[in-house]
C-alpha positions, 0 to 999 in steps of 0.5 A, a space after each residue: 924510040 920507044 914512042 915510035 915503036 909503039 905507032 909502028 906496032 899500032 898501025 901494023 895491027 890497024 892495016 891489018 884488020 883493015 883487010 879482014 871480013 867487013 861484014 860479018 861481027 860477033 854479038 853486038 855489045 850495047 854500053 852506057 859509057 856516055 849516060 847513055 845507051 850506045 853500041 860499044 864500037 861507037 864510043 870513042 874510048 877505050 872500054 873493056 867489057 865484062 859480062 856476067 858469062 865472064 865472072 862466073 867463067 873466070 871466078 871473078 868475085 871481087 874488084 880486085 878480080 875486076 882489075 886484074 882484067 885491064 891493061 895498065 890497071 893495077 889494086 892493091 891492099 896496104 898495110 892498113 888495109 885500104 884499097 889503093 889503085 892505080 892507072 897510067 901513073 894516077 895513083 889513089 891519094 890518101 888525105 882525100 881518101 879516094 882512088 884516080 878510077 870510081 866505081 859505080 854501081 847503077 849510078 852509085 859511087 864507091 871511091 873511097 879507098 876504105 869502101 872500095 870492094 862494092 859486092 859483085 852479086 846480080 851483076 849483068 856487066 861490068 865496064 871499064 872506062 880507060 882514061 879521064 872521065 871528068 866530063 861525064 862522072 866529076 871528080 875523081 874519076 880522072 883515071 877511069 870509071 868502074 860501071 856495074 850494070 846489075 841484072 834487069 828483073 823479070 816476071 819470073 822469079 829466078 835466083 841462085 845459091 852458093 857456096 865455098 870452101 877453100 884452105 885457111 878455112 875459108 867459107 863462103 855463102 851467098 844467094 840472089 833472087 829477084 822476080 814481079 811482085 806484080 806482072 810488068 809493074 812492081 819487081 824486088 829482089 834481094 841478095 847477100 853473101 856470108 864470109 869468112 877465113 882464118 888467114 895465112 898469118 899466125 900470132 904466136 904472142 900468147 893469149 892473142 888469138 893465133 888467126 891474125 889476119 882473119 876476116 868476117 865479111 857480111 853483105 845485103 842488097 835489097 831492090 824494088 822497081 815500080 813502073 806505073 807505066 811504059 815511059 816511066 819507072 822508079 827504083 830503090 835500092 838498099 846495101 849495108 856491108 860489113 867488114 872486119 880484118 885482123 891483123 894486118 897483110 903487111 910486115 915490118 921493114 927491114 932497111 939493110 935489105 934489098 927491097 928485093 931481099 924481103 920476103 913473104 914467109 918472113 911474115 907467117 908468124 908474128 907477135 903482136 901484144 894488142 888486138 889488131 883489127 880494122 872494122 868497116 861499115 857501109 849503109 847505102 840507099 838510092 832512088 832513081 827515077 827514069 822518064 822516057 819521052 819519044 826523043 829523049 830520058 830524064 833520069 834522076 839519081 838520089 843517094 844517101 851513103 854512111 861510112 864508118 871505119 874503126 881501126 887499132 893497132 898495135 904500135 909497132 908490130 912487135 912484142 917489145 917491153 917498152 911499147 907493149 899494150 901501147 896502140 894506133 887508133 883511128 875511127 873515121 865517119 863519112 856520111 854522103 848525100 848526092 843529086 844528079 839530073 840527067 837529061 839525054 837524047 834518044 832516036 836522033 842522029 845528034 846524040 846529046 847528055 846534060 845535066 847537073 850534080 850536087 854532093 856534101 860529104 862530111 868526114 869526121 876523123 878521131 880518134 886519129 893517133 897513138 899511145 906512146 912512152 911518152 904520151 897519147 897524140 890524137 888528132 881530131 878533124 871534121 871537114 865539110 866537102 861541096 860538089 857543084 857541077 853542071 855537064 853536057 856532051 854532043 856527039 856529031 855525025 858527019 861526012 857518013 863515017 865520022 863522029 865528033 864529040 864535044 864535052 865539058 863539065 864546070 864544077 866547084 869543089 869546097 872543102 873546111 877543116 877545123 882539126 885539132 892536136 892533143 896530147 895527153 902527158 902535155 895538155 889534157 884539156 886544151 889542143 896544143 895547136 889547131 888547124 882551121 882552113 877552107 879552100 876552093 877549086 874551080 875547074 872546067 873538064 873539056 873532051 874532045 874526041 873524033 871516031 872514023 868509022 872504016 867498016 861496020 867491023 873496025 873503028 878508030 878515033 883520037 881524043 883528048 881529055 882532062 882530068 882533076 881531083 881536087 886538093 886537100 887537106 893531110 888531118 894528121 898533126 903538123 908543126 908547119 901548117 904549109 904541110 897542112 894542105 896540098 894542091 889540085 891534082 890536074 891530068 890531060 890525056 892524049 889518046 888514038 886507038 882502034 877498036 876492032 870487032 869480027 866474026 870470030 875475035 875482038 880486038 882493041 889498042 890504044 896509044 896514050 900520054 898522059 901529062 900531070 900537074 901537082 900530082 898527089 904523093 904519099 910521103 913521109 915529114 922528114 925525121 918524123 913518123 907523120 904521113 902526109 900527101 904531097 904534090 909532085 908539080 910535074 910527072 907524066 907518062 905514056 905507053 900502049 894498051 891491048 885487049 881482045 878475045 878469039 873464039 876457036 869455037 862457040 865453046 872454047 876461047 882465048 882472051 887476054 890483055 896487055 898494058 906497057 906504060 912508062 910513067 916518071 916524076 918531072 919535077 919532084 923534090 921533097 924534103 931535099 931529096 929530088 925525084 926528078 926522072 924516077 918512076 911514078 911509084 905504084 905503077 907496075 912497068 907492064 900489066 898482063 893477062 892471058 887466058 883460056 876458057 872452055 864454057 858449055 851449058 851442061 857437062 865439064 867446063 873450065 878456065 886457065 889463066 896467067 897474070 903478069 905485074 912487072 917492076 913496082 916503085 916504092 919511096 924507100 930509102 930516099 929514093 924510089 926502089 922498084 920490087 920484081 913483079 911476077 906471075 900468077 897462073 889460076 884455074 877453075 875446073 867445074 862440071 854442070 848437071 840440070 840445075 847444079 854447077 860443081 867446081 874447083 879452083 885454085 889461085 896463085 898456083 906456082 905459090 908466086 910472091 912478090 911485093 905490092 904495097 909499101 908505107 905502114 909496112 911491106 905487103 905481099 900478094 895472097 899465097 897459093 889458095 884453093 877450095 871447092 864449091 857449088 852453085 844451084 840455079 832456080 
């Protein structure tokens, strides 16, 4: 019922853009979602498109700001303090770290769930590729794609200085500029940001500091381009990010509650007898090489990425006699390289991408434990992780106004883990049980998709897709060494959608299903304290997308957006408890946005939005529990003068709780917060 209900609506809204105005459009919107440069109405996915007008209108300053924009796409932060986000019922998979959507950042990937807040600063667009991405991005994209276009410098040096201060002492400041060193042939530019804030959290245990979820965040990018000539160009570019929480944004369980019985307040005062704090590093260097010839692009990416994390907890969150000074550690290392050649068309009727990929990645995890009454454990592990792959997509023209597309990507992933257990009470010098394995997968990602162009104002098109993250191994301490290891991740996505662009609005729809294999859980060895990630063998989901925006007038305008999704566990048992028919967890019943905005060059402006989350499912009990959603209404309310931008804004304005996160401990959203700041532009 509910699938008919959804083509019915569809189609109501595809006949009537059929008869609108066939000729007259809004500016065109050029994309890069094929590794390529492309009119948006001509790519047969759903995107969503947000230009650097957009972040400064809405005060979009982070990814998760990025995210609460699109349908169905959901981040949160754990108690942990990573970054876990979700997409049509992919979910991000903690022993591989990483999220079902990437991130990229010209050509940079961010998909790590400890290194997935990438700086916003000189951003000139920002695309969301809904739906697999294998084909042209690899592995774990399989959810979607994150593509971060920065600002293009020129001859002119311009730039920008800004800062914030907001309540729980919130600080702000950053700067951006860029310009030619030499006229038309050598261009820099450099941007960084400072931040920091108390939290909302108090630590009454005495002598700690009472700032328990405080953070410090420092930020620098710096960029040259050298263009010796027309065809040819060079960039390199250079990032180290900063990060330190305390705290945690998260509080204790309490199982005689309902989930819905818990609540936020509940953890404004704490007592925590360690110093609680997670610090991240992030050193990242690119060189990206672009050679244009009369029908076609070469381009060459290099990347070098080093990750460090180093967190410690107290034990178990409380002031308790027993456990007091009593800690969880676990310091992580990853360093990163990757090569990728891309050879594209240009100029031609057939448009075509090729390419090959290659990418090592070494993970070293340990200390990795706890100290307890009756021991420290601490799990040492080092695993080793190849990437091979080679791509290509076509996309043919024929019978005027339809296109067909044709993609495939082979890949080989290795993966080698030598681990370790000690415990110090037990055996100090020799690991009481070792852990050594490696595996391999191989898979091929195929895309098919067909487009049919109605008007120069509408288009529709159907694809399908696979997607796929690879297996792992769980680098926690396991007495069955079956629990040491999970399978392959598998997706294939069904997708029809219309995609409508006129005089005065936008809109796009889609229709998708998504069936999963193995899919990557969360989960808990029973009667134990050990988190491992577990393989549901079938789930799927399904559901319908909107996004759009209408202009009333050339300064005033409506946006919003809306994701309806069903997504449940087929065949899932774990430890003796069946899941079969229950809700995929992290994945909110609905996603929305609404917003108003009122932009002008000089004098008042400002934006009013409202973000709708629906019911939420947590394994919790033996069984999924789903937590209310809820809205959140925010505003941002400024005035321009020559060069000056002075504003407020306030976020989570009604103060609206509910919760987001569930594992290590129940997390909440951000209270009501609300600063002011300023913006000079040279």
């Amino acid at each position: 019922m509910l699938k008919s209900k959804k083509i019915l609506f569809l189609s109501l809204v595809t006949s009537s853009l059929l008869f609108s105005n066939e000729t007259t459009k809004l500016e065109e919107i050029t994309v890069s979602a094929n590794k390529m440069e492309e009119n948006i109405q001509d790519v047969p996915q759903s995107i969503t498109v947000i230009n650097q007008e957009e972040l400064e209108e809405k005060r979009i300053v982070d990814i998760k700001g990025v995210i609460n924009e699109i349908p169905n796409m959901n981040l949160n932060k754990t108690a942990t303090g990573t970054l876990s986000a979700s997409f049509r019922g992919l979910t991000g998979s903690a022993f591989t770290q990483s999220n079902p959507v990437v991130i990229y950042i010209d050509g940079v990937p961010y998909y790590d769930n400890q290194d997935y807040n990438p700086s916003l600063l000189n951003v000139e667009q920002i695309e969301v590729l809904r739906g697999p991405q294998g084909t042209l991005y690899g592995k774990d994209s399989q959810g979607g794609v994150i593509n971060i276009i920065t600002k293009t410098p020129t001859n002119e040096w311009k730039g920008s200085i800004n800062t914030e201060y907001g309540n729980y002492d919130y600080q702000k400041g950053s700067f951006n500029t860029s310009g030619a060193i030499i006229e038309n042939k050598l261009f820099a530019g450099i941007n960084g940001s400072i931040t920091s804030d108390d939290g909302w959290i108090t630590n009454d245990y005495k002598g700690m500091n009472k700032d328990d979820n405080r953070t410090k965040e420092n930020r620098i990018n710096a960029f040259t381009i050298y263009k010796p000539t027309d065809n040819l160009s060079a960039k390199l570019s250079v990032s180290h990010d900063y990060n330190k929480e305390h705290g945690r944004n998260a509080m204790n369980d309490n199982l005689s509650l309902s989930i819905n019985d818990l609540k936020r307040d509940d953890n404004k005062h704490v007592n925590y007898d360690v110093p609680t704090h997670i610090t991240r590093k992030t050193n990242s260097q690119s060189l990206k090489f672009d050679y244009e010839l009369e029908n076609m692009k070469f381009e060459s990416v290099t990347i070098h990425k080093d990750f460090s994390m180093d967190l410690i907890y107290d034990i178990d969150f409380l002031s308790n006699p027993m456990t007091n000074g009593l800690a969880t550690v676990m310091d992580s290392d990853v360093e990163t390289y990757s090569q990728e050649f891309k050879l594209a068309s240009k100029n031609q009727d057939i448009k075509w991408v090729t390419g090959l990929f290659f990418d090592d990645e070494k993970r070293e995890q340990g200390p990795y434990g706890h100290a307890r009454p009756n021991g420290i454990q601490n799990n040492i592990s080092t695993t080793d992780t190849n990437t091979y792959a080679a791509f290509g997509q076509l996309m043919i023209p024929f019978l005027e106004d339809f296109e067909l597309t044709l993609g495939g990507r082979y890949q080989k992933v290795e993966k080698e883990i030598n681990s370790d257990f000690y415990k110090s009470f037990t055996n100090t010098t020799n690991s009481l049980h070792t852990f050594d394995d490696k595996e391999s997968w191989n898979s091929f990602l195929p895309k098919v998709a067909l487009s049919y162009k109605i008007n120069d104002n509408l288009t529709t098109y159907a694809s399908i897709s696979k997607g796929y993250l690879p297996g792992g191994f769980n680098f926690t301490s396991t007495n069955d060494q079956s629990d040491s290891s999970f399978k392959a991740e598998k997706s294939t996505n069904y997708e029809i959608g219309a995609k409508y662009i006129g005089e005065d609005f936008t809109l796009n729809g889609a229709i998708f299903r998504m069936d999963i294999k193995d899919l990557h859980v969360f989960s808990v060895l029973q009667n134990t304290n050990i988190f491992v990630t577990d393989n549901a063998k079938k789930a799927h989901s399904e559901g319908i997308e909107f996004d759009g925006t209408y202009f009333i007038t050339d300064n005033l305008s409506f946006s919003g957006s809306l994701g309806l999704i069903q997504a449940e566990y087929d065949d899932y048992t774990s430890f003796g408890v069946n899941y079969d028919k229950q809700k995929i967890t992290n994945t909110p019943r609905f996603t929305s946005s609404l917003g108003m905005t009122y932009f002008v060059e000089k004098g008042l402006y400002g934006n009013a939005s409202i973000q709708g989350k629906g019911k939420t499912g947590f394994i919790r009990n033996g069984k999924v529990e789903e937590a209310d959603g809820g809205f959140t209404a925010n505003t941002k309310i400024g005035y321009k003068i020559k060069n000056w931008d002075i504003y407020s804004y306030v976020t989570n304005i009604t103060n609206e709780e509910y919760i987001v996160s569930y594992g290590r401990g129940v997390g909440f959203n951000e209270p009501r917060r609300f600063g002011i700041g300023a913006i000079y532009k040279f």
